[in-house]
Each structure stands twice: as C-alpha cells, then as structure tokens.
C-alpha positions in Angstrom: -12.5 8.8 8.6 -9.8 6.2 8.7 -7.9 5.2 5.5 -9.3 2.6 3.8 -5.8 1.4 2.6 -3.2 0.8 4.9 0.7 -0.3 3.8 2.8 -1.4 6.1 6.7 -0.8 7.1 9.4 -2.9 4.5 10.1 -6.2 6.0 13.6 -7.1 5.8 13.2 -8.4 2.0 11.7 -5.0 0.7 7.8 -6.6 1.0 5.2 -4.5 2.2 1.9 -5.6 3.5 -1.4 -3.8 2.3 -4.8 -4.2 3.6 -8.0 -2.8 2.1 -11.1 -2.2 3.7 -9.6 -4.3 6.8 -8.7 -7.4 4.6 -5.4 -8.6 3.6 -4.8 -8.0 -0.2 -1.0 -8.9 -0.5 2.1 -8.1 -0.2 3.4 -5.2 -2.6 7.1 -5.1 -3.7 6.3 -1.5 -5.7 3.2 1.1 -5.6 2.0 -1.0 -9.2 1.7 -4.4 -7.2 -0.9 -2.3 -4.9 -3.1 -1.0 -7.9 -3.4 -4.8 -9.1 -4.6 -5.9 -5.6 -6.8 -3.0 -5.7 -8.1 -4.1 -9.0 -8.2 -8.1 -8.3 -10.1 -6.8 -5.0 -12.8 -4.6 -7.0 -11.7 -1.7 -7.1 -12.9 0.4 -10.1 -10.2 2.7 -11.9 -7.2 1.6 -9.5 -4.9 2.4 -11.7 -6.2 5.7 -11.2 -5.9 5.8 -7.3 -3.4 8.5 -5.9 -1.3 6.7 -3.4 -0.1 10.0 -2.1 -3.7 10.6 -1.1 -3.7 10.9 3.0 -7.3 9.8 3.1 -7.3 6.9 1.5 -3.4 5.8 2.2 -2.0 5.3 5.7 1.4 5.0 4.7 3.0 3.2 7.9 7.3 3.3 8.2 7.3 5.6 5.2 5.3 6.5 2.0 5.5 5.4 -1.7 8.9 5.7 -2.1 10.0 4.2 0.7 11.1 0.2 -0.5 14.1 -0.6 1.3 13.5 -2.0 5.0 16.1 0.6 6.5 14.6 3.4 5.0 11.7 3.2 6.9 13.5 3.5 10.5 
C-alpha cells in the first residue's frame, strides 16, 4: 500500500508541499505545521502520528529533518 501522506522536496524558501489521501493540505515549514493540516483535514489523534512511519510518510528529497532546500539534493 502506498503512503497516504506524501511531503515533498524544500523549495527554495524551506516550504514543503504535503498531500493527504491525494489532496493538497498545505505547505509545511516544520513536521508541527503537517500534524495541524492533518488535524484541520480530519485526522483523529495527529498529533500522535509518527512521521518517521514509512507506511504512512513518503518522505520525497529527504525526511523530517530535512528543512533547508540544499539539503535535500
């Protein structure tokens, strides 16, 4: 099964975009801006969501700790 969540590379300002379920929920700055989307998109207990979690999270141009656009390359 495909992740449900998908974040994409840093953009040149440090934004990342973040679809769920194939929908457009924002763009996160930090891993906190992508439990509120998850929240504000219906998500039960998203503060409680493991971002590190492979099956749920396809991290794209590097995972949570990756922020800064040239870390990602």
């Amino acid at each position: 099964m495909a992740a449900k969540l998908i974040v994409y590379p840093p953009d040149e300002h440090g934004w990342r975009r973040v679809r769920y379920d194939g929908t457009a929920i924002g763009g996160a700055h930090r891993p906190s801006d992508i439990r509120v989307f998850l929240e504000t998109a219906g998500l039960q207990d998203a503060e409680d969501i493991d971002l590190t979690d492979s099956a749920l999270v396809d991290w794209r141009g590097g995972g949570p700790e990756v922020w800064d656009p040239l870390q990602g390359h």
